[in-house]
C-alpha positions in Angstrom: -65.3 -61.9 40.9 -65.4 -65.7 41.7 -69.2 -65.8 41.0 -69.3 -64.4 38.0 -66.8 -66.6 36.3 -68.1 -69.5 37.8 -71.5 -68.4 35.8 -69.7 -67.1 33.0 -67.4 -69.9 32.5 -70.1 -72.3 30.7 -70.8 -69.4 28.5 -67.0 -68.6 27.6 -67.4 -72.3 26.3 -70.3 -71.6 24.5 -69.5 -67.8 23.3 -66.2 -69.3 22.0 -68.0 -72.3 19.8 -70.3 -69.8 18.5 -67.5 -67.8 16.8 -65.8 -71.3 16.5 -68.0 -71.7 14.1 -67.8 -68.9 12.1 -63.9 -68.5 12.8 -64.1 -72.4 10.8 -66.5 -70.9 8.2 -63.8 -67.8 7.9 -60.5 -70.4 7.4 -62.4 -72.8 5.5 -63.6 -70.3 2.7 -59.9 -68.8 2.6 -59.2 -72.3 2.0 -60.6 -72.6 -1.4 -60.2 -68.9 -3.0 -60.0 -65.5 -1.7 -63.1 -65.0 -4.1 -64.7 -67.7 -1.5 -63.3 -65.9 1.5 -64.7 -62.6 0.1 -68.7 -63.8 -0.4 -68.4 -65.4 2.5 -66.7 -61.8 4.6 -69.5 -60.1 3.1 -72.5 -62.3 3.5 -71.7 -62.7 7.1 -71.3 -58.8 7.1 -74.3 -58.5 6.4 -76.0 -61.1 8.2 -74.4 -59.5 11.5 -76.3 -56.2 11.2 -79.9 -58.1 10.8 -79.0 -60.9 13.5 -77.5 -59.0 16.1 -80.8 -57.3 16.5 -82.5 -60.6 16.5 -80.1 -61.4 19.7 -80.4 -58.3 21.3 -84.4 -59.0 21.4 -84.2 -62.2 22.8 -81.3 -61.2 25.2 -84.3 -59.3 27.2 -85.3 -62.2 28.1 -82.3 -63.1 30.3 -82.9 -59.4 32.2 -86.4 -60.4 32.5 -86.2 -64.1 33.7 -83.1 -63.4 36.4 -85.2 -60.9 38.3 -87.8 -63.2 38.2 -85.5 -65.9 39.5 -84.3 -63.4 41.9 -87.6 -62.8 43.3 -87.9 -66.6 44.1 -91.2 -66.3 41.0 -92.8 -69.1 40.9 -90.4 -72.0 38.4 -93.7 -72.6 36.1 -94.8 -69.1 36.2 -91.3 -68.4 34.3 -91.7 -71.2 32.2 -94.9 -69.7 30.8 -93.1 -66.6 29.9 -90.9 -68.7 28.0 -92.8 -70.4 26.3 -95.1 -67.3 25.3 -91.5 -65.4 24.2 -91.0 -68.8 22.0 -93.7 -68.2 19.7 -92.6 -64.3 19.5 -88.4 -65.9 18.7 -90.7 -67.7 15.8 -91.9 -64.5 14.4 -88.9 -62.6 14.6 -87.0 -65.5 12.6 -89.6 -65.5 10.4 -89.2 -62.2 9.6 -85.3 -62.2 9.6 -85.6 -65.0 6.6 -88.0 -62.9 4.9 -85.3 -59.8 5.3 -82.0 -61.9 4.1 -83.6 -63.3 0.9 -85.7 -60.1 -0.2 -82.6 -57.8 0.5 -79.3 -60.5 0.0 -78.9 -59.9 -3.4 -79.5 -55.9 -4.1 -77.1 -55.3 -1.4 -74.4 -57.7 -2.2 -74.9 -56.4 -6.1 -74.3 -52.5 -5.1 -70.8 -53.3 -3.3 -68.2 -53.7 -6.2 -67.3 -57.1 -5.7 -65.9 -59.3 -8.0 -69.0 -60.8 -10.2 -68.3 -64.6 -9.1 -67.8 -63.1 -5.4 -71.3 -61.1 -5.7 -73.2 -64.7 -6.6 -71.4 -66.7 -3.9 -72.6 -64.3 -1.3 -75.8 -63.6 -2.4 -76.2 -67.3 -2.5 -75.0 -67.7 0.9 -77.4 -65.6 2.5 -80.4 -66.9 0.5 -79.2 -70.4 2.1 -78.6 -69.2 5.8 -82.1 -67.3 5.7 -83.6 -71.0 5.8 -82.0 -71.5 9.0 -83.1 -67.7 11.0 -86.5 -69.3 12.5 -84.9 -71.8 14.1 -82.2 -69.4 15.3 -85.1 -67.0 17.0 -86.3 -69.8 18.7 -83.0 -71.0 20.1 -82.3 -67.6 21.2 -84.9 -67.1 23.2 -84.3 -70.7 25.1 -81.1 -69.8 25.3 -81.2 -66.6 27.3 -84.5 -67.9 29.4 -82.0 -70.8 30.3 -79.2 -68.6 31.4 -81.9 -66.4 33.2 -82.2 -69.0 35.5 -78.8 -69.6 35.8 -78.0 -72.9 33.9 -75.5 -71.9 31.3 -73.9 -75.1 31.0 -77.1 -75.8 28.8 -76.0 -73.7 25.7 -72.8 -74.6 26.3 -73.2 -78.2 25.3 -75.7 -77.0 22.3 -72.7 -74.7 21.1 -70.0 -77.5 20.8 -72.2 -79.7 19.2 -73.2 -76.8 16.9 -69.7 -76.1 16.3 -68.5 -79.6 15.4 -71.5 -80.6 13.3 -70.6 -76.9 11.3 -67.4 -78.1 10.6 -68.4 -81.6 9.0 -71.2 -80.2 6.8 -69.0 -76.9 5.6 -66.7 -79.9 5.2 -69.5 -81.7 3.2 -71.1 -78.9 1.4 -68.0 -76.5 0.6 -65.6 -78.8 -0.8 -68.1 -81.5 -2.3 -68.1 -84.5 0.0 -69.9 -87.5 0.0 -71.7 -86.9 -3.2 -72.6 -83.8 -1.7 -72.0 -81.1 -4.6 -68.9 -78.3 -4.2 -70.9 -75.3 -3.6 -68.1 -73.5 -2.0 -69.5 -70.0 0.1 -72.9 -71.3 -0.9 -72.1 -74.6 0.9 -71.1 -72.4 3.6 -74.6 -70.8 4.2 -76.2 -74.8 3.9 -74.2 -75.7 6.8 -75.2 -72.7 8.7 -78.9 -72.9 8.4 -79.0 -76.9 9.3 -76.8 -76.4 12.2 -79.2 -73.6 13.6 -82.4 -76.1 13.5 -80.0 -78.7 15.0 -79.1 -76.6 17.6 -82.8 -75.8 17.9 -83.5 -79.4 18.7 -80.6 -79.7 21.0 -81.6 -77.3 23.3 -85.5 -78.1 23.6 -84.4 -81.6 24.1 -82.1 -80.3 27.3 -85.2 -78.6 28.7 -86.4 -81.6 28.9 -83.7 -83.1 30.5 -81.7 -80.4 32.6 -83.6 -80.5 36.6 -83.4 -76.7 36.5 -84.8 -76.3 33.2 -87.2 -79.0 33.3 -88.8 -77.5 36.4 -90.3 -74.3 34.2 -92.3 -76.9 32.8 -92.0 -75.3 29.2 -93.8 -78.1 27.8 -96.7 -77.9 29.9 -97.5 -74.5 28.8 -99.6 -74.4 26.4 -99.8 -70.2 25.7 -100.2 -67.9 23.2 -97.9 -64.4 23.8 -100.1 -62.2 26.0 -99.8 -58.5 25.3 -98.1 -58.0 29.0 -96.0 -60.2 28.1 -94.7 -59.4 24.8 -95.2 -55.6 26.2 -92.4 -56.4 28.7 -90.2 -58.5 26.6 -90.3 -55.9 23.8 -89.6 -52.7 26.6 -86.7 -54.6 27.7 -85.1 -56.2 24.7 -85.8 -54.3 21.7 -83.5 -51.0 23.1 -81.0 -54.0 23.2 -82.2 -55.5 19.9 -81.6 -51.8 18.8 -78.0 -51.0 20.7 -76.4 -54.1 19.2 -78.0 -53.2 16.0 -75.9 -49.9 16.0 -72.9 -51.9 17.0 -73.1 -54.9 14.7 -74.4 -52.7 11.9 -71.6 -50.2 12.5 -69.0 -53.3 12.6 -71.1 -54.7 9.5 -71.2 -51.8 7.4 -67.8 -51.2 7.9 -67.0 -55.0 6.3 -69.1 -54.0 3.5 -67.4 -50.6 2.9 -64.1 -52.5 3.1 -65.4 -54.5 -0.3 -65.6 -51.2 -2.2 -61.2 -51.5 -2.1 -61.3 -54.8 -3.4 -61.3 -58.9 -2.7 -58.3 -59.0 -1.2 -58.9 -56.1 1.5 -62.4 -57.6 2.6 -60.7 -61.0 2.9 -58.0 -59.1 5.1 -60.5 -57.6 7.1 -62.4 -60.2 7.6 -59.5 -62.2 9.0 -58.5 -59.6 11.2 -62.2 -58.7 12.7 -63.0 -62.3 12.9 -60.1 -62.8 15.0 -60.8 -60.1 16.9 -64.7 -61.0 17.6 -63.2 -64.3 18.7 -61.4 -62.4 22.0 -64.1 -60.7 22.1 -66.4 -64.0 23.3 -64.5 -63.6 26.6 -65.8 -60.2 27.3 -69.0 -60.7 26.1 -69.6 -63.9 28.1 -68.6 -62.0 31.8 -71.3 -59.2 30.1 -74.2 -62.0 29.9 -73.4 -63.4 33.4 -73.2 -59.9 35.0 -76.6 -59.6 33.0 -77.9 -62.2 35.5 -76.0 -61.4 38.3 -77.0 -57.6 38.7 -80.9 -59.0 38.0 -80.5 -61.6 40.4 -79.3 -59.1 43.2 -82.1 -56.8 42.6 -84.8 -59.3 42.2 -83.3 -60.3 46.0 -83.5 -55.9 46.8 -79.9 -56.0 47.4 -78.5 -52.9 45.3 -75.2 -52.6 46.7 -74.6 -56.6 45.3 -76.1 -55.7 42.1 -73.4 -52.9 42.2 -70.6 -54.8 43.2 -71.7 -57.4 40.4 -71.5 -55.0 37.8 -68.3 -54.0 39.0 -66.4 -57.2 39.3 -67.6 -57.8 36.0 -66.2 -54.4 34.1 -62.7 -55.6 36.0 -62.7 -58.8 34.6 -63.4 -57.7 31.0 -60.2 -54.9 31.7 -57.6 -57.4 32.8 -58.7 -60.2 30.0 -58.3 -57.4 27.0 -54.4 -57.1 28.4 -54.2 -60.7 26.7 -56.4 -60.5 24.1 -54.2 -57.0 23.3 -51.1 -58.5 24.0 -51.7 -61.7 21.2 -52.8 -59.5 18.7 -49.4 -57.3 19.1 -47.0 -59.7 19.4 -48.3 -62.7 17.0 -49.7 -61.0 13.7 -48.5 -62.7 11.1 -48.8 -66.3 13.3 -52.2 -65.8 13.2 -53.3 -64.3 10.2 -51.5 -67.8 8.8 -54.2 -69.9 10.6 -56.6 -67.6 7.9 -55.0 -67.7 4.8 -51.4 -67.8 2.8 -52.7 -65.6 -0.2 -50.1 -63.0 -0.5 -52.1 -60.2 -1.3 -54.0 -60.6 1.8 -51.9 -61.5 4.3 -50.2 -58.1 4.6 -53.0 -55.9 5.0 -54.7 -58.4 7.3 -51.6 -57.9 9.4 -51.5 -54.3 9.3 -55.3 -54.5 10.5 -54.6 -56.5 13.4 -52.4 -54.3 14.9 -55.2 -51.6 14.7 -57.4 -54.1 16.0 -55.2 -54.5 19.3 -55.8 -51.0 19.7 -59.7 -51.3 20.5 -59.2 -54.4 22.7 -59.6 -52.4 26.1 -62.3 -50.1 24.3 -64.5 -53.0 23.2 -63.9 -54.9 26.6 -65.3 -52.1 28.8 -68.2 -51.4 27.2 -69.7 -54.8 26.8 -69.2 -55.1 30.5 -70.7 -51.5 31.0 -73.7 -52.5 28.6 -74.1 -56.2 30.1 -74.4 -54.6 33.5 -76.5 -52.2 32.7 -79.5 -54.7 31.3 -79.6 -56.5 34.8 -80.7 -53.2 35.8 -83.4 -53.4 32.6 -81.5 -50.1 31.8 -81.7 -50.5 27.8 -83.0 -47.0 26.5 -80.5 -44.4 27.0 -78.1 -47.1 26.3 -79.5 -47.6 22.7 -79.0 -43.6 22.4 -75.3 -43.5 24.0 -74.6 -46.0 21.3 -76.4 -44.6 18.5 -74.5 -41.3 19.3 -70.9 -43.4 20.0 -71.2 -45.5 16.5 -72.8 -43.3 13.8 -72.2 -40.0 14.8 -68.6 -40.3 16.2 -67.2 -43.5 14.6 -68.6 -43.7 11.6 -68.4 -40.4 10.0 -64.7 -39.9 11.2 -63.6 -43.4 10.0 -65.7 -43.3 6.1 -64.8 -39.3 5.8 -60.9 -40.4 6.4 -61.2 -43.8 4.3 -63.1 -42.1 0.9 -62.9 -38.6 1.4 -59.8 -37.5 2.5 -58.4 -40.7 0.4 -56.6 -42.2 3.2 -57.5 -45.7 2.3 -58.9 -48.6 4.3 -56.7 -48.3 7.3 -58.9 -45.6 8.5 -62.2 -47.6 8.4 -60.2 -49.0 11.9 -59.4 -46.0 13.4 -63.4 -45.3 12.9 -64.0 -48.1 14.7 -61.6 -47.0 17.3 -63.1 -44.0 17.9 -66.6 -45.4 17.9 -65.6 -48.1 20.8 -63.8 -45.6 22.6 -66.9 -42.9 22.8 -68.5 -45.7 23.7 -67.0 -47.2 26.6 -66.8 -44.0 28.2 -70.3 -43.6 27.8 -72.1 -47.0 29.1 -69.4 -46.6 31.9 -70.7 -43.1 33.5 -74.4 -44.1 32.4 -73.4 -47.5 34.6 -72.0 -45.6 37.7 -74.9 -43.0 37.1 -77.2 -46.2 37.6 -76.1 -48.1 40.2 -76.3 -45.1 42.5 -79.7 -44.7 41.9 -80.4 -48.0 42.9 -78.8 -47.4 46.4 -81.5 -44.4 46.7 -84.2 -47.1 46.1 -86.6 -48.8 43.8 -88.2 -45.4 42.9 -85.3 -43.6 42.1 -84.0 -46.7 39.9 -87.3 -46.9 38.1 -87.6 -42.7 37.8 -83.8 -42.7 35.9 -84.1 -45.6 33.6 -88.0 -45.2 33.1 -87.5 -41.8 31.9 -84.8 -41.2 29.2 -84.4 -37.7 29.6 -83.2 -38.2 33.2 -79.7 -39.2 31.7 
């Protein structure tokens, strides 16, 4: 266990400035008006099911580049994957921009928000799509940094992220140094100039960091290859695709929750917001055992790669006793950090409690799923979570919440059920995994190379 939170440690940091970020953009929108706290619930809602796909892509990378590293590769010869990924992180922020402004506005419009609501979130997507090619790019730095094991890079580029979100939210939002009030819309500003700073930030570390600046990334002067982007697309778009199912599960959910009003999407967004903000913890330990499982098989040590994967599904078990634990006994504390509106803070309340309830859930399968992808296991993965999300979790929780009238509360217990079927799943697929491996290279390569060997 020590390794991995030594590696995982930076990215905690990092993880937990991420969400810091959003968790500011969450409190500083319920601030102003619950109309605010509502565009900006649902813009982000939406955002999550289009960028978590965009994350999962470039997360192949990290799979890719630690067996590399494992394999004692060549430093410059993993630099020149990089660099050739870069130009693909381009595209796919490209594309993402393309996505939010075409689609921001006819999806915010069908949802039943208020009118005033409906504008400020359409208007905070159109602002954050400005800001999604520099996010591809940073992605894809990110994870070929952590690949390598430096993850104390990101996690300098995510507090500086998080403090510069802060003072332009503080600027744009509320009107600030003869900035105009643009409220949710000022939201989205801050959030696309912070991703292009960020951006910046981390290129300049690669060319400061002595691990990072031996890939000689800016020496490469490459075009994507179609090995290359072959591999990284093999690896990372069953990821791209099984966070897709989970963020766009957890996404559509937020969006349903507008169809019963303002003040329950501003509830729920308090509650899931807290919630994603534990769930940094887990999520980190997933991203190190990512690397830790590659690392071991890159060396041909499968029983380590085992024991990695298992240190880091115990880790993730004993931290969601606390995250559990906070949500239980402190509801009302921390749904006051959010807001004071009366009319939300009750049902954000009664949502946290459900939301203790998927804490172990949500904990074991990121660590299933994270070590899982050091074994470049991502296709039957995707499926187990396809199956878990839509056709457990979903159903149950929307048939409960609309057509059995039970009301928003079971929206949560869909999400319960989804995590749950979940967990279960990438565990055994895990365990199913990691014996192969101690058969041998083939037998790994014959299970995750052929799906219907599940």
């Amino acid at each position: 266990m020590r390794p991995t939170l030594r590696l995982a440690s930076p990215i905690v940091v990092a993880q937990l400035a991420m969400i810091g970020s959003r968790t500011a953009d969450t409190i500083m929108a319920g601030r102003l008006s619950s109309t605010d706290l509502a565009a900006v619930a649902t813009g982000m809602s939406y955002w999550m099911i289009i960028g978590l796909m965009m994350i999962g892509l470039a997360n192949g990378v990290s799979a890719i580049v630690s067996q590399r590293d494992g394999a004692d590769e060549a430093p410059a010869s993993i630099g020149r994957f990089i660099h050739q990924v870069l130009w693909l992180g381009l595209l796919m922020g490209v594309l993402m921009a393309a996505l939010l402004w075409l689609t921001g506005g006819p999806v915010t419009g069908s949802l039943g928000l208020s009118a005033e609501a409906t504008a400020s979130a359409r208007g905070y997507l159109h602002m954050v799509a400005f800001g999604a090619p520099a996010l591809g790019m940073m992605l894809v730095l990110r994870f070929g940094a952590e690949g390598v094991g430096d993850t104390r890079a990101f996690m300098i580029v995510g507090i500086v992220g998080l403090i510069a979100n802060v003072g332009l939210n503080y600027v744009f939002m509320y009107g600030k140094l003869g900035a105009p009030a643009l409220g949710a819309v000022g939201c989205g500003v801050a959030t696309a100039l912070v991703d292009w700073l960020m951006f910046l930030a981390l290129l300049g570390l690669y060319a400061r960091r002595p691990r990072l600046r031996a890939l000689a990334l800016f020496a490469a002067r490459e075009k994507p290859t179609r090995a290359v982007a072959s591999e990284w697309w093999g690896v990372g778009a069953p990821i791209g695709a099984m966070l897709t199912f989970e963020a766009g599960f957890f996404g559509v959910v937020g969006l349903l929750m507008a169809r019963f009003g303002d003040a329950a999407a501003a509830a729920h967004q308090v509650a899931i917001n807290f919630s994603a903000l534990c769930f940094m913890v887990p999520l980190s330990l997933a991203f190190a055992s990512t690397v830790r499982v590659g690392n071991a098989l890159g060396r041909r040590q499968p029983e380590a790669a085992r024991t990695a994967a298992q240190a880091g599904v115990m880790l993730a078990l004993a931290f969601s006793a606390f995250s559990a634990s906070l949500m239980l006994l402190f509801p009302r504390q921390i749904v006051a950090i959010y807001t004071a509106a009366p009319e939300v803070v009750a049902t954000a309340v009664g949502f946290l409690l459900w939301a203790a309830l998927f804490q172990v859930f949500d904990c074991l399968q990121a660590s299933a799923a994270g070590g899982l992808r050091g074994y470049k296991d991502t296709r039957v993965p995707m499926g187990l979570t396809l199956v878990a999300y839509w056709i457990v979790g979903m159903p149950l929780g929307a048939g409960l919440a609309f057509g059995a009238d039970v009301g928003p509360a079971a929206l949560w217990w869909g999400i319960i059920a989804g995590l749950g079927t979940a967990s279960v799943l990438l565990l055994w697929r895990l365990h199913r995994v990691g014996n192969a491996a101690l058969a041998g290279p083939q037998a790994l390569e014959s299970l995750v190379q052929e799906p219907k060997n599940i």
